[in-house]
N, C-alpha and C positions, 0 to 999 in steps of 0.2 A: 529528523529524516536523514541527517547526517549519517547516523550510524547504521540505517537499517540499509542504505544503499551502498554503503562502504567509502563516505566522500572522506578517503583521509585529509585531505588538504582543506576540506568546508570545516572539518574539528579543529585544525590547526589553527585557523585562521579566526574562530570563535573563542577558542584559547589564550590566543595571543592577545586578542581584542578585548580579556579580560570578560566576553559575554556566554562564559560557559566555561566548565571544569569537566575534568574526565570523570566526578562524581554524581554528574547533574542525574534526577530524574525526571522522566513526562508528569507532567502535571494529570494528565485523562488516566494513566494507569499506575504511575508507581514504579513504572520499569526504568534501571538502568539504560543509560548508554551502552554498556556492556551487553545487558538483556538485550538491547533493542538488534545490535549487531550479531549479538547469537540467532537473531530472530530470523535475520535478513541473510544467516550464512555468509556473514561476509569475515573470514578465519582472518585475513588482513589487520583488518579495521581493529577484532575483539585480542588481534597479539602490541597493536600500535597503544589500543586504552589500558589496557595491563602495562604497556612501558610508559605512559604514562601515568602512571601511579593509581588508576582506576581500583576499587575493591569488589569483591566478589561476594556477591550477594548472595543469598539462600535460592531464590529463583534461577541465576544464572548457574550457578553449582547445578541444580537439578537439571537443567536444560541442557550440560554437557551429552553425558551417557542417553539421554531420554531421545535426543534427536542422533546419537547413534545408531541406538535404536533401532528410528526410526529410517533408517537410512538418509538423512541429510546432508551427514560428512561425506567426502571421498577419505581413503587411507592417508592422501598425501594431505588433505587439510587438518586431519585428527591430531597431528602432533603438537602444532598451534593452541588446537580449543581444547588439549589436554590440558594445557597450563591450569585452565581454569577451573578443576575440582581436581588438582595437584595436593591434596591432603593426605599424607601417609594414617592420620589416624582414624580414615572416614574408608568406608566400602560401599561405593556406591549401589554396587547387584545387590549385598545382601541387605541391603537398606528397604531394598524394594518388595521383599516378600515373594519374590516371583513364585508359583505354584508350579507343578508338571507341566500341566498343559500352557499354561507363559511359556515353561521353557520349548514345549515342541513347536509351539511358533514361532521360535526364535533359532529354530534349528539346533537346537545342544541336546537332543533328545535322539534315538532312534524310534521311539513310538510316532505312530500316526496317533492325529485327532480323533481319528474313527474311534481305534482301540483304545485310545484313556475316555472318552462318552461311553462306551459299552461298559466299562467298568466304572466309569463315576460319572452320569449321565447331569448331576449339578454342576460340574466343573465349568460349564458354560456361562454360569454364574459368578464365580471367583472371582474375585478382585485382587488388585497390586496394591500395595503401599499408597498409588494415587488413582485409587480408583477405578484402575481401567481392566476392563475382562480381555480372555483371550481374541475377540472381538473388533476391541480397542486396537488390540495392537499389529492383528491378521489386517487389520483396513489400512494403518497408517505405514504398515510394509508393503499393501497394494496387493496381498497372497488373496488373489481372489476364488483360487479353490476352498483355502481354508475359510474366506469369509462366508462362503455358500455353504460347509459344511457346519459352521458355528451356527447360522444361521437356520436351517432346516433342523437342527438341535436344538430349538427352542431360544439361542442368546437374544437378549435384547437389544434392538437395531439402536433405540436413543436413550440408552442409559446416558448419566451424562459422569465424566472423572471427575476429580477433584480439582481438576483445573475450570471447570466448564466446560470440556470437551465432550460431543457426542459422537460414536464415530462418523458423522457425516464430516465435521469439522475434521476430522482426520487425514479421512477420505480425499477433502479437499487440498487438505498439506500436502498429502502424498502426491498431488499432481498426477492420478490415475482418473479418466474419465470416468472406466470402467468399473470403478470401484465405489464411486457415485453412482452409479448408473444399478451398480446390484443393490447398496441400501435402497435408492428410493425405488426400484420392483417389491422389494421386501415392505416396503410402506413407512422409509423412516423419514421423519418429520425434516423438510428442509427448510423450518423457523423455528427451532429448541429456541426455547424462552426460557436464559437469564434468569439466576434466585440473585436476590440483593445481595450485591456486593462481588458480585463479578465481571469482568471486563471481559469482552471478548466482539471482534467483529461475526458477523452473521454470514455462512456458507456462503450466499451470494457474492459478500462485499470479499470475502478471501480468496473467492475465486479467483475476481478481480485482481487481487494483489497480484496473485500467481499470473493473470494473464492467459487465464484459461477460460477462451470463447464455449466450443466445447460445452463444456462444463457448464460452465452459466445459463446456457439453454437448456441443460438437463436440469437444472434446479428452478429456470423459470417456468418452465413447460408443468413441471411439480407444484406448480405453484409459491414459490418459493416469491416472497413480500419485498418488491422492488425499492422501495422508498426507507426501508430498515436504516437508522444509521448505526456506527461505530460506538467506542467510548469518546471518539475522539468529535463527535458529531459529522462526523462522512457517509455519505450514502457509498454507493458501489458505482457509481457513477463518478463520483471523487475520487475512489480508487482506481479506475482504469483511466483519467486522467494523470493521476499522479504515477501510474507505470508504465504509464505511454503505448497502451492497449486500443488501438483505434478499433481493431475487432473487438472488442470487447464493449465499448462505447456505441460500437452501433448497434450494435445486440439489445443495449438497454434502453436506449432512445428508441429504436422501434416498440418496444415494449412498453411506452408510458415514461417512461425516467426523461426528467429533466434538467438542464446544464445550469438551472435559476436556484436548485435546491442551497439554503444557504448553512454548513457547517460553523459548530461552538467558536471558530474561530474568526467569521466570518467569510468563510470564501467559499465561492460557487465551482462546480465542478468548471466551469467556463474559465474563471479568472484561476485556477488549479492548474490546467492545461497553458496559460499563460506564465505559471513562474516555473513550472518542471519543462516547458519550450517542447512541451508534448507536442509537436508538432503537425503530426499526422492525426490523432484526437483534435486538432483545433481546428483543419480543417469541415474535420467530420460534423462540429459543431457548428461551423459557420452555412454549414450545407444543411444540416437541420433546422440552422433560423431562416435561412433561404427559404426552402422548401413548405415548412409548418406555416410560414408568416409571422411565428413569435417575435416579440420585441425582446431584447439586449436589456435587462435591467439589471447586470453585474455594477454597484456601486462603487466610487473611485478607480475605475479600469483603467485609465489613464497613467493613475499610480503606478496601478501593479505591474502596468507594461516597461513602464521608465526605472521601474528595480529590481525585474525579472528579464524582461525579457529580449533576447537573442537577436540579431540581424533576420533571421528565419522567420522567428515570433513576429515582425512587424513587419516585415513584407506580408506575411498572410493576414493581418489582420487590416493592413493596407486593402486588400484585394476585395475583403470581404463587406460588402454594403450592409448587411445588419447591423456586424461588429463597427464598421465606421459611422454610421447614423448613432448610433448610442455614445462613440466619442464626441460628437459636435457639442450635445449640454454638459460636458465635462469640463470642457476647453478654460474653464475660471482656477484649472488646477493646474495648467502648464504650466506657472513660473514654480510652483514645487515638485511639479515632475520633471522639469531640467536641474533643478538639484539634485536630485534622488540621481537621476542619472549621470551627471559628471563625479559624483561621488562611489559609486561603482568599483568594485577593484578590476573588474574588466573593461574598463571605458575605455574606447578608442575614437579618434575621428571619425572608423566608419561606422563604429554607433552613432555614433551621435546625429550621422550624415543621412543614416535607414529613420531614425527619428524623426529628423525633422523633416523627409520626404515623406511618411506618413503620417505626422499633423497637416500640410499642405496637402496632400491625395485627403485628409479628413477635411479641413475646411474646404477645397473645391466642392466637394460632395453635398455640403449644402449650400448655396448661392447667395442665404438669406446674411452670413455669413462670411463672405466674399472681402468684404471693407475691412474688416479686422485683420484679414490674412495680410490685404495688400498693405496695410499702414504695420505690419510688425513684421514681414519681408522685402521694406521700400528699398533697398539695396544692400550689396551684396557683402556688406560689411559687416549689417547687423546678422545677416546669414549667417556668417561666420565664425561669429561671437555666439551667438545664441546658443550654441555646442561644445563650446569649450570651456576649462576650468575657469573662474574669474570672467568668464565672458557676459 
């Protein structure tokens, strides 16, 4: 996650600590650090893993020119993520087979689309190097004339590339409502189903990423399969936690999606929102267990709070009676979540201080409970100590 959000100092620090290299790959897909920072547009982060001695994979090469393209770069980031298909003996365009009609979408042409379909009415068929029609790539530029005219031509709405992309997927990177909004008029599928052996999240869950409310209602309203997860085992309710999309969270929780769903890695879009200090998502959550009456059954939350989370994180979780009712049978993990916590590279006294007022606001909350608190805050020494290193 380091690299898809640009944390140069979270790489440094995983570096140093000898629990990562600038060569590491995800384990759910195979991609680069490098990949994952092209992915995330963060030009910073993919010129910091190049100095540090990262290599350039086949995927991240391609990913240069492809999200030019696409429009992802600005002019001023391109010189950056040039570095990285910096090969004088490679051509990347002509690598790619581009046809005419590629190139009139991509503006290097004076033909309209009109005029190359009157004269080669397959062309709406044509593929690239990676699969993608003229289609493909009118969506992921957001040309929503061209997509209406490919489209009333006969193109195929869910062809899918050789990446697994259909242009819904596209559509969705492009960050255009409107561009979602014309494939599925057109009737394109917003659940392309994956052949073995390809990774990809599902329109919904990348909307998410994007943080496009918007959009996710136009693919849920489509019908578009709430509970889908990732490679990584995330729903799209895990992703608008982890990019701190409170619209986007409550668009799904209205909708059936729930904060209990638990990811390959084990974590609930609940306890997700707790270590990204998604803040605004955690209230959103805490207002859903209010309201539905569900019960809190994120396990070891306690943990997660005392290794994630923020001054912010625990006042609200403080506040919130579902979240604190599901702390009380935890409470047999506080002598390891005061470890986790003075261990911290951000620990300070007034963590430790937000901490230990919401274990205390947790054991007030239930009474049955009460005796415990008073015998392990009998004075204000052990208070004290209880929060500090060696304490």
């Amino acid at each position: 996650m380091f690299a898809l959000k640009g944390n140069i100092n979270g790489l440094k620090d995983l570096f140093l600590r000898g629990l990562g290299s600038p060569r590491d790959v995800s384990y759910s897909r195979g991609f680069s650090l490098l990949r994952w920072a092209l992915y995330g547009r963060q030009h910073e982060t993919v010129g910091f893993l190049l100095d540090q001695g990262a290599g350039v994979d086949e995927e991240s090469y391609q990913n240069v020119f492809d999200f030019w393209l696409r429009r992802r770069w600005s002019d001023a980031e391109f010189p950056t993520i040039r570095r990285v298909a910096d090969y004088p003996d490679r051509d990347w365009i002509a690598e790619q087979h581009f046809s005419p009609i590629h190139h009139i979408v991509f503006l290097l042409s004076n033909k309209t689309i009109k005029e190359e379909l009157k004269h080669n009415p397959d062309a709406v068929h044509i593929t690239d190097a990676q699969g993608r029609t003229a289609l493909h790539w009118a969506t992921a530029r957001a040309q929503l004339d061209d997509m209406r005219v490919l489209i009333a031509h006969g193109s195929n709405v869910d062809t899918m590339d050789a990446d697994g992309r259909t242009p819904m997927l596209h559509a969705v990177d492009s960050g255009n409502d409107e561009a979602v909004r014309v494939l599925l008029t057109a009737g394109a599928d917003p659940n392309p189903t994956l052949p073995a052996g390809f990774f990809r999240s599902s329109p919904l869950t990348a909307a998410c990423f994007g943080r496009r409310a918007g959009m996710v209602k136009l693919l849920l309203q489509a019908g578009a399969k709430i509970d889908t997860v990732n490679p990584e085992g995330r729903t799209a309710l895990h992703a608008a936690a982890t990019t701190q999309s409170a619209e986007c969270a409550s668009v799904l929780l209205k909708a059936g999606a729930s904060p209990e769903d638990v990811s390959k890695n084990g974590q609930t879009p609940l306890s997700t929102a707790i270590m990204n200090n998604s803040h605004a998502v955690l209230e959103v959550f805490s207002e859903w267990y209010h309201t539905s009456g569900s019960v809190v059954r994120t396990p070891q939350l306690l943990l997660v709070i005392a290794e994630h989370a923020d001054i912010e994180t625990m006042a609200i979780v403080e506040s919130s009676v579902p979240i604190k009712h599901s702390l009380v049978a935890d409470m047999d993990n506080f002598t390891t979540g005061r470890a986790l916590l003075v261990q911290r590279g951000d620990y300070s006294e007034e963590l430790g201080l937000a901490f230990e007022r919401m274990l205390s606001c947790v054991m007030r909350s239930d009474e049955s409970e009460l005796g415990h608190l008073d015998y392990f805050f009998e004075n204000s020494e052990n208070r004290a100590s209880a929060f500090t290193p060696g304490g």
